[in-house]
PANUDO-567038 format. One record per atom (N, C-alpha, C, CB): residue number from 0; x, y, z. Coordinates in nm, 2 decimals, always signed. Glycine has a CB too. Layout:
+-----+--------+--------+--------+
: num :      X :      Y :      Z :
+-----+--------+--------+--------+
: NUM :      X :      Y :      Z :
...
+-----+--------+--------+--------+
***
This chain:
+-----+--------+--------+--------+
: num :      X :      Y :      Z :
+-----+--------+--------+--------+
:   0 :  -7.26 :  +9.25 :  -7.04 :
:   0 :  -7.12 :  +9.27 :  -7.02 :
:   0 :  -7.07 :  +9.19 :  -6.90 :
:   0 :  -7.09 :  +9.42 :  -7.01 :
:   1 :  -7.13 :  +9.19 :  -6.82 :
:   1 :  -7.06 :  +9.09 :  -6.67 :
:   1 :  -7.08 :  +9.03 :  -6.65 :
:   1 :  -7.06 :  +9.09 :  -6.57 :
:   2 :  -7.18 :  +8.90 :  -6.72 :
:   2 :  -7.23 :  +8.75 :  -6.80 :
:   2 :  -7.05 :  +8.73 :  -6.87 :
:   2 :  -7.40 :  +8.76 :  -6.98 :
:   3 :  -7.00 :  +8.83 :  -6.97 :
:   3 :  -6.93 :  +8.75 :  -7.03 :
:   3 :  -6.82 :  +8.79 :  -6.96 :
:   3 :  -6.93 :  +8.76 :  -7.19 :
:   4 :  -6.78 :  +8.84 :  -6.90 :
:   4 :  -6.68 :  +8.91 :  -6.80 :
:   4 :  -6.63 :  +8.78 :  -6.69 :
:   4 :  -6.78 :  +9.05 :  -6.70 :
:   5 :  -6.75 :  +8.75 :  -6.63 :
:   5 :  -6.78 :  +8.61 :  -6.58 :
:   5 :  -6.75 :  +8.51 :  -6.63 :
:   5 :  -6.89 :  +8.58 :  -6.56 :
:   6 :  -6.77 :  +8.48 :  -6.73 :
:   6 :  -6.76 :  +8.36 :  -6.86 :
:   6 :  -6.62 :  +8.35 :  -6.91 :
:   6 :  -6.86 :  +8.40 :  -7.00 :
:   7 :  -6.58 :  +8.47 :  -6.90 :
:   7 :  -6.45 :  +8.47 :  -6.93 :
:   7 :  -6.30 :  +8.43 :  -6.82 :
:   7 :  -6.45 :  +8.60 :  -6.98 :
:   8 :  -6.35 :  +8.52 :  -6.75 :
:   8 :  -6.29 :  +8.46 :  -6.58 :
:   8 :  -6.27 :  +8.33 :  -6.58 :
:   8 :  -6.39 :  +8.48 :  -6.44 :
:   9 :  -6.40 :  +8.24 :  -6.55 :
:   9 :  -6.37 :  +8.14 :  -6.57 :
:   9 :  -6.31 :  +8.04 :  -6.62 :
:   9 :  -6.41 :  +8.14 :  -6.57 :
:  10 :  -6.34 :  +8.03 :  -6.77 :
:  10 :  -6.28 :  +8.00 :  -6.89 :
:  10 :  -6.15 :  +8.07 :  -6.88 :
:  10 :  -6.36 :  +8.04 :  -7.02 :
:  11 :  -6.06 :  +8.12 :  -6.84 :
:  11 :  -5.97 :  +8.13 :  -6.76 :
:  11 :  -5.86 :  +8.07 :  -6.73 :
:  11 :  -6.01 :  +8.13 :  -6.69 :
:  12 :  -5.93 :  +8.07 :  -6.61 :
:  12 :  -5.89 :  +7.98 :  -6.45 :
:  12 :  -5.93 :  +7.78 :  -6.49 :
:  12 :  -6.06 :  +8.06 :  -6.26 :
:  13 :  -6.01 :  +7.79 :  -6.60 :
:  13 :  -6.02 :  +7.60 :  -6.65 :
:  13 :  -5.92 :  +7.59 :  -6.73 :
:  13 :  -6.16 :  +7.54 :  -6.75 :
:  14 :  -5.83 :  +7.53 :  -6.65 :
:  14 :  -5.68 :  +7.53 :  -6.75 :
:  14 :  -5.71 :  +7.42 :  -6.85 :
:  14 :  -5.51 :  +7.50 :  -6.66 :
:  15 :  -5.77 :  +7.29 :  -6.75 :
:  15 :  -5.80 :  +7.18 :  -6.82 :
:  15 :  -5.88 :  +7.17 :  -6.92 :
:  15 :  -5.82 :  +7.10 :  -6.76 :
:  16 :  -5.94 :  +7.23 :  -6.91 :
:  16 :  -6.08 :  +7.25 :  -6.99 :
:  16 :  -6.22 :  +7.19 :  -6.98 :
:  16 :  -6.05 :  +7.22 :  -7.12 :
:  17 :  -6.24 :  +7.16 :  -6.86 :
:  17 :  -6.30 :  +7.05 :  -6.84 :
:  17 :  -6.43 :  +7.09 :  -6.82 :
:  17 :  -6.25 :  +6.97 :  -6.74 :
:  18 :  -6.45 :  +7.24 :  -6.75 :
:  18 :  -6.56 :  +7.26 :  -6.74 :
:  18 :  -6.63 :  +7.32 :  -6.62 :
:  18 :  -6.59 :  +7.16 :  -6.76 :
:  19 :  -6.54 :  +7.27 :  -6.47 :
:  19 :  -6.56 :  +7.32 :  -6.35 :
:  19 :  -6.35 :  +7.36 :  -6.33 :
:  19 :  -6.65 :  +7.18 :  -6.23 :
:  20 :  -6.36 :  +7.42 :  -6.19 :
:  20 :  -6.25 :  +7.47 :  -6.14 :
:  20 :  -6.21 :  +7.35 :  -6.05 :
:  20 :  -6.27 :  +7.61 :  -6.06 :
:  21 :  -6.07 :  +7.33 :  -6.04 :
:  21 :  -6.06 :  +7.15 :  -5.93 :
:  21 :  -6.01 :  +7.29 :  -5.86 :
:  21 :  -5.92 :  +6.93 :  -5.97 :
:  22 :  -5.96 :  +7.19 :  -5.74 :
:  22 :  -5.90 :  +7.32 :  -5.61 :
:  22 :  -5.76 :  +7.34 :  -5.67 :
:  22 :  -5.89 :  +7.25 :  -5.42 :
:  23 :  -5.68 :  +7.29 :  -5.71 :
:  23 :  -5.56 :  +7.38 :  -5.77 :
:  23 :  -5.60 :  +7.45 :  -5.88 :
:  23 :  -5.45 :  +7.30 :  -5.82 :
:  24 :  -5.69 :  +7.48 :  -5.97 :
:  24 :  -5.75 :  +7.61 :  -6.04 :
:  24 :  -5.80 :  +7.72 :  -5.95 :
:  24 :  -5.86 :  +7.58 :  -6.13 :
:  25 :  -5.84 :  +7.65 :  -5.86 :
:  25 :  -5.89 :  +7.77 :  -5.75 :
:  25 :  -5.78 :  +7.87 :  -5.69 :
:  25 :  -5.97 :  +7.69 :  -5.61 :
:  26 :  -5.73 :  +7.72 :  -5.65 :
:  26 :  -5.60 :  +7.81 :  -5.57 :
:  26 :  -5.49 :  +7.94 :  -5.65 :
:  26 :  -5.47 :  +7.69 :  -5.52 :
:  27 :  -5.47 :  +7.88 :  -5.79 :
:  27 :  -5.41 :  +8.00 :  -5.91 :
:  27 :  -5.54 :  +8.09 :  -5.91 :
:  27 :  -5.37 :  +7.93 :  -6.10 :
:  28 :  -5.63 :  +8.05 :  -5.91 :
:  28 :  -5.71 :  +8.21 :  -5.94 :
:  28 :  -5.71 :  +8.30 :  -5.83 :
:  28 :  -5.89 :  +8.21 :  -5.97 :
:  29 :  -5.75 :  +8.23 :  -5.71 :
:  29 :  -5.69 :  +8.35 :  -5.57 :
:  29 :  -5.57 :  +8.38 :  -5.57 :
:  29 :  -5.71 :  +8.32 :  -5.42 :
:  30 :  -5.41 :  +8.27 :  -5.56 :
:  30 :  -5.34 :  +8.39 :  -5.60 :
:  30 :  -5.28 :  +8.46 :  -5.68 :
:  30 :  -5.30 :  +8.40 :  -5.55 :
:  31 :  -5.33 :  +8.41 :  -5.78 :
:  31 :  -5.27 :  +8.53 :  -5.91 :
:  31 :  -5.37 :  +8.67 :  -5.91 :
:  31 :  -5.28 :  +8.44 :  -6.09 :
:  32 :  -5.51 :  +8.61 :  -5.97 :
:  32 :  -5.58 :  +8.71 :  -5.99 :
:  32 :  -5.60 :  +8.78 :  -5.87 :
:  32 :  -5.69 :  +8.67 :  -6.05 :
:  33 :  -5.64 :  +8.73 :  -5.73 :
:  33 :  -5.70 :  +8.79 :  -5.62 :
:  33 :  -5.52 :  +8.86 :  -5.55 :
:  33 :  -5.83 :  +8.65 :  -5.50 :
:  34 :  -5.44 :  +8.80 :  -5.56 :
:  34 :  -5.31 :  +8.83 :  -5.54 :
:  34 :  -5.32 :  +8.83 :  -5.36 :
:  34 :  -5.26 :  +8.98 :  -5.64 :
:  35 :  -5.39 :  +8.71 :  -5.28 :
:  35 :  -5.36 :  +8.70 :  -5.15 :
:  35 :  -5.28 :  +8.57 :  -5.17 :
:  35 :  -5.49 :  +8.70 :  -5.05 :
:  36 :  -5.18 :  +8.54 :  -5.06 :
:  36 :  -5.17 :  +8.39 :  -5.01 :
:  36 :  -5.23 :  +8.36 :  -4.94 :
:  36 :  -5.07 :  +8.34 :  -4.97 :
:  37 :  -5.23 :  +8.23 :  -4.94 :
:  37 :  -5.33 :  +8.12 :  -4.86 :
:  37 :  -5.23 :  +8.04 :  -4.79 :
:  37 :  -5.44 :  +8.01 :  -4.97 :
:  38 :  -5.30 :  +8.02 :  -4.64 :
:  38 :  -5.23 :  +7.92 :  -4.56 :
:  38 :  -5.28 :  +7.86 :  -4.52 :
:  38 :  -5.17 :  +7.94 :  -4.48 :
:  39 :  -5.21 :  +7.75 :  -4.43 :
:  39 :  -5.28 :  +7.59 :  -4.46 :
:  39 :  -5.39 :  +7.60 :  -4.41 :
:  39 :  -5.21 :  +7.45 :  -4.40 :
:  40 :  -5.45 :  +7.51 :  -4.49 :
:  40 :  -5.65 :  +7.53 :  -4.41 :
:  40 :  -5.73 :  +7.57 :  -4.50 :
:  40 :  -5.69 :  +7.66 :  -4.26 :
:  41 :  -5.66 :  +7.75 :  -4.55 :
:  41 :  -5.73 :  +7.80 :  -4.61 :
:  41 :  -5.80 :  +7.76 :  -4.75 :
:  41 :  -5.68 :  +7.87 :  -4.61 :
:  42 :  -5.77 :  +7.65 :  -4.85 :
:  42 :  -5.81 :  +7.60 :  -4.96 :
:  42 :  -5.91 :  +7.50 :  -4.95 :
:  42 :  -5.71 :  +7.57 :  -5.01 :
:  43 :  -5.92 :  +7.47 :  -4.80 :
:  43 :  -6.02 :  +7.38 :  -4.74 :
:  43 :  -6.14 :  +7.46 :  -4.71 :
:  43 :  -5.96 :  +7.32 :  -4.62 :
:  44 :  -6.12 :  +7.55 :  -4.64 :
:  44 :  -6.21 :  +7.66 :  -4.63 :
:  44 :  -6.29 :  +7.70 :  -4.73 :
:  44 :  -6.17 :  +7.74 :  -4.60 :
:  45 :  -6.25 :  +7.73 :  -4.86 :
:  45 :  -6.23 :  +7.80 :  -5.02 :
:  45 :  -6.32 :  +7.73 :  -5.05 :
:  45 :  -6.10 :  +7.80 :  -5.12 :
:  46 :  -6.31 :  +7.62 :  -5.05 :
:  46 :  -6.37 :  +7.48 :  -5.14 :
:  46 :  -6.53 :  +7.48 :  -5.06 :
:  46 :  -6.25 :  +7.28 :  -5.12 :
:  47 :  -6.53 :  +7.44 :  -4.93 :
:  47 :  -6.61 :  +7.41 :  -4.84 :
:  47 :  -6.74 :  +7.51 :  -4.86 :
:  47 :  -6.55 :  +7.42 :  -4.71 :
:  48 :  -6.69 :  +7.63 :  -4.86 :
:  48 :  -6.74 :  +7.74 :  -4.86 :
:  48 :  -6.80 :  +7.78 :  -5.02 :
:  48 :  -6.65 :  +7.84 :  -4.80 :
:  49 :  -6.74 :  +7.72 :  -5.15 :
:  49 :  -6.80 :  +7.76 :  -5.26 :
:  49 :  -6.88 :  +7.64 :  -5.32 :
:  49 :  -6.70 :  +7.83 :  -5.37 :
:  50 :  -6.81 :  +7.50 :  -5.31 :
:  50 :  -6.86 :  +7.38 :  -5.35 :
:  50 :  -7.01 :  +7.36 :  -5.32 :
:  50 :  -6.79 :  +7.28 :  -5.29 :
:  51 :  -7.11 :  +7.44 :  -5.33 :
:  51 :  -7.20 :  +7.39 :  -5.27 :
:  51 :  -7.28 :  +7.20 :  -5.33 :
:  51 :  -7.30 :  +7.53 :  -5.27 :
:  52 :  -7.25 :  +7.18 :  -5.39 :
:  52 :  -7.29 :  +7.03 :  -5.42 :
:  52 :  -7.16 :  +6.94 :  -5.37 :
:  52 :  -7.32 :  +6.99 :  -5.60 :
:  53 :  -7.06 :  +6.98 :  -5.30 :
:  53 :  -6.97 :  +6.96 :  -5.20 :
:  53 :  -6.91 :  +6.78 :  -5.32 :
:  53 :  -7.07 :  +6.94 :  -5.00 :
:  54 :  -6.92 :  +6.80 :  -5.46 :
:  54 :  -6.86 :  +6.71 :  -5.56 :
:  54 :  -6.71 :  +6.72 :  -5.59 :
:  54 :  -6.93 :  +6.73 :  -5.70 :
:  55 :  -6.69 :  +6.84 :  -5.48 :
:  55 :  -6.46 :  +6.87 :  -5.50 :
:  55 :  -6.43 :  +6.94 :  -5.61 :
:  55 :  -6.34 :  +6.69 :  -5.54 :
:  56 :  -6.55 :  +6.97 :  -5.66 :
:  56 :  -6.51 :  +7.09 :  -5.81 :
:  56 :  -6.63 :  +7.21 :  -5.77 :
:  56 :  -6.56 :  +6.98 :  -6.03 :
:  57 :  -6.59 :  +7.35 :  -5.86 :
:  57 :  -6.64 :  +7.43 :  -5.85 :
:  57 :  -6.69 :  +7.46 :  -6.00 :
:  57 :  -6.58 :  +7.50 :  -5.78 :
:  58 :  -6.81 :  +7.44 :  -5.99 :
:  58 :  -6.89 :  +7.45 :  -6.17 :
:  58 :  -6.93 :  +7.62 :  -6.17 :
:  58 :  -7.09 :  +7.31 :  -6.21 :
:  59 :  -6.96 :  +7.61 :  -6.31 :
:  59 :  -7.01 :  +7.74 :  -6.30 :
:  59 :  -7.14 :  +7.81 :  -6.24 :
:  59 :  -7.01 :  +7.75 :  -6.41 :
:  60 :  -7.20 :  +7.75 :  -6.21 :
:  60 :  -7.27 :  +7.81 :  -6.17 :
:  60 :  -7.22 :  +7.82 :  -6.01 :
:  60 :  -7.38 :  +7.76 :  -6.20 :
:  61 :  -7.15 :  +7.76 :  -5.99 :
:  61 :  -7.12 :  +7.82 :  -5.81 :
:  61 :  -7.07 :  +7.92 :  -5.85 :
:  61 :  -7.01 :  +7.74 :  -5.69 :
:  62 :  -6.95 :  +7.93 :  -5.91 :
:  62 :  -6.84 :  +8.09 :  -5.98 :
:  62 :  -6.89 :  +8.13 :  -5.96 :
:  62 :  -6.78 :  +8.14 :  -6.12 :
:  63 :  -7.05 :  +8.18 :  -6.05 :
:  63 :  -7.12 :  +8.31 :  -6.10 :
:  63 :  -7.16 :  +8.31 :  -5.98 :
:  63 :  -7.24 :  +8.33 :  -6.23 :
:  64 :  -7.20 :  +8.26 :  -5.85 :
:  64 :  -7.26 :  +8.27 :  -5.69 :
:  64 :  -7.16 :  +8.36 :  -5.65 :
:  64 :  -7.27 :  +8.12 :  -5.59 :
:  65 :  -7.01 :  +8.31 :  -5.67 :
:  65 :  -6.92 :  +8.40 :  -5.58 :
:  65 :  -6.90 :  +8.46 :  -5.62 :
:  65 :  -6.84 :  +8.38 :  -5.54 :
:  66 :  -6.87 :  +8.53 :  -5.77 :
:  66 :  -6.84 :  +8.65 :  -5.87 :
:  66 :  -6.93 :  +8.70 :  -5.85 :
:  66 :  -6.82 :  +8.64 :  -6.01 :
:  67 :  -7.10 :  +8.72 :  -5.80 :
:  67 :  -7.18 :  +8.83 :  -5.78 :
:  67 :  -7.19 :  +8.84 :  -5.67 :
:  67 :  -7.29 :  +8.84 :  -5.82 :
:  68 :  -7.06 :  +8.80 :  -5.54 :
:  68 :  -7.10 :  +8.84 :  -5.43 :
:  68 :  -7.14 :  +8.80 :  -5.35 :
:  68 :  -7.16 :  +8.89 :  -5.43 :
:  69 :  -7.22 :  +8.64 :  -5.36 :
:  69 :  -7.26 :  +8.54 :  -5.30 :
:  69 :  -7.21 :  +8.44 :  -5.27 :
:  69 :  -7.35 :  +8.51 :  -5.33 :
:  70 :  -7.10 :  +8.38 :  -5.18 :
:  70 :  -7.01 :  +8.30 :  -5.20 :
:  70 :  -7.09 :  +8.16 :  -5.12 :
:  70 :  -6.87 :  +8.36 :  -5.14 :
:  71 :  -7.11 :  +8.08 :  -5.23 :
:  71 :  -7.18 :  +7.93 :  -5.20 :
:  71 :  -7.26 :  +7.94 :  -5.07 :
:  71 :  -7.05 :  +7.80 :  -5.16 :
:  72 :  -7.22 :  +7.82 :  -5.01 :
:  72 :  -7.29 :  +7.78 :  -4.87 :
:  72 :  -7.34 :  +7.95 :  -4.77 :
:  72 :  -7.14 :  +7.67 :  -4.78 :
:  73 :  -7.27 :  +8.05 :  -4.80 :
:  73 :  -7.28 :  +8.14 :  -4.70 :
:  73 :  -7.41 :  +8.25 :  -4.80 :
:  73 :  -7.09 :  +8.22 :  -4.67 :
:  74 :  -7.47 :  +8.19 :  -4.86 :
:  74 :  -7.63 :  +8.24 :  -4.93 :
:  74 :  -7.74 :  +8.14 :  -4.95 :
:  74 :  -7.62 :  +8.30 :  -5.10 :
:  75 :  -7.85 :  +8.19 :  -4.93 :
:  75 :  -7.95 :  +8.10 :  -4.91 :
:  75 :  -8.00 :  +8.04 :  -5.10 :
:  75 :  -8.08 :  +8.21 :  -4.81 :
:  76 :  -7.99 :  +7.90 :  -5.09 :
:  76 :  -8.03 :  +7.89 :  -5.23 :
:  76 :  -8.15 :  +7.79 :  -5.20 :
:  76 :  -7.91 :  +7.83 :  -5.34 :
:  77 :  -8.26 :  +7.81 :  -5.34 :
:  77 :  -8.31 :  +7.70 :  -5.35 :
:  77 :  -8.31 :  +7.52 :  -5.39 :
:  77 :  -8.35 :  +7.74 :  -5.39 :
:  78 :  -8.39 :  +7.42 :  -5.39 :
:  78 :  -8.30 :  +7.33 :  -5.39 :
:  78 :  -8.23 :  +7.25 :  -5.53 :
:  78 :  -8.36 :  +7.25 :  -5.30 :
:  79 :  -8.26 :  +7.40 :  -5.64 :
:  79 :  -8.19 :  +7.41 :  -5.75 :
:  79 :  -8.06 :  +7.42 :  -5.71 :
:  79 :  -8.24 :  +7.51 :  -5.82 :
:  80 :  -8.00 :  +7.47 :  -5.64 :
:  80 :  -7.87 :  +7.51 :  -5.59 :
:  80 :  -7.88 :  +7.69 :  -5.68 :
:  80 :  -7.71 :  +7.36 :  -5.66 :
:  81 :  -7.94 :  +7.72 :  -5.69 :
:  81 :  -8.00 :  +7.87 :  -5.68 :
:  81 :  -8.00 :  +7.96 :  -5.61 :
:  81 :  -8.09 :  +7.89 :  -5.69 :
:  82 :  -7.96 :  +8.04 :  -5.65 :
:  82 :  -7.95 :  +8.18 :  -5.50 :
:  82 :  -8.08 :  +8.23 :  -5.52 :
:  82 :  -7.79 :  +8.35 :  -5.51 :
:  83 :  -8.16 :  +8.25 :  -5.41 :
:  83 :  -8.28 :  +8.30 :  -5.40 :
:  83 :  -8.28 :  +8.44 :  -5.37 :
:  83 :  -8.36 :  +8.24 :  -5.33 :
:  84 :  -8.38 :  +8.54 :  -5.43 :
:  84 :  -8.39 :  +8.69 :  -5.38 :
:  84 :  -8.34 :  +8.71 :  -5.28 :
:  84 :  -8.51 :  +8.75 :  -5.36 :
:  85 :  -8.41 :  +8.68 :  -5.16 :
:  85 :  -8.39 :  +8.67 :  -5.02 :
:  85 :  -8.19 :  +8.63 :  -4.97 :
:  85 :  -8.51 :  +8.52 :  -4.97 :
:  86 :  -8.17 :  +8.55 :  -5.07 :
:  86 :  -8.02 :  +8.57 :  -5.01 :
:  86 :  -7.93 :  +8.65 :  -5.08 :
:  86 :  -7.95 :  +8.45 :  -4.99 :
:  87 :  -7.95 :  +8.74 :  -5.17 :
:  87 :  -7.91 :  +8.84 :  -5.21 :
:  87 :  -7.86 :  +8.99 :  -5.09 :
:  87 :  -8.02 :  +8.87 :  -5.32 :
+-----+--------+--------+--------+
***
């Protein structure tokens, strides 16, 4: 149920369809869905912090990192780009 929950979120917020989130999908999903504003900096931050292959898009598998809690760079992954036990 929270695979597709996830899957769905996502699929979402990809307006384009492309596949990952660019930073203006990001920015409508925090503030519509998360319903904070963001001030300047902060989308810089967002990105920095979830991009972990730092490619300017957010694929899915980073999402599912920060949708369970683990937001990118701030959990220990392997060099799959994998969140390992330990950074849970």
């Amino acid at each position: 149920a929270d695979a597709v929950r996830v899957a769905r979120a996502f699929a979402r917020y990809d307006q384009n369809r492309n596949g990952v989130l660019d930073p203006d999908e990001v920015e409508t999903l925090i503030t519509q869905q998360l319903g904070m504003e963001l001030q300047e900096g902060d989308m810089t931050y967002v990105m920095n912090a979830l991009d972990t292959n730092k490619d300017g898009k957010i694929e899915f598998n980073e999402f599912v990192q920060w949708f369970a809690g683990c937001p990118g760079n701030l959990c220990a992954t392997d060099n799959n780009g994998m969140v390992e036990k330990s950074g849970i």
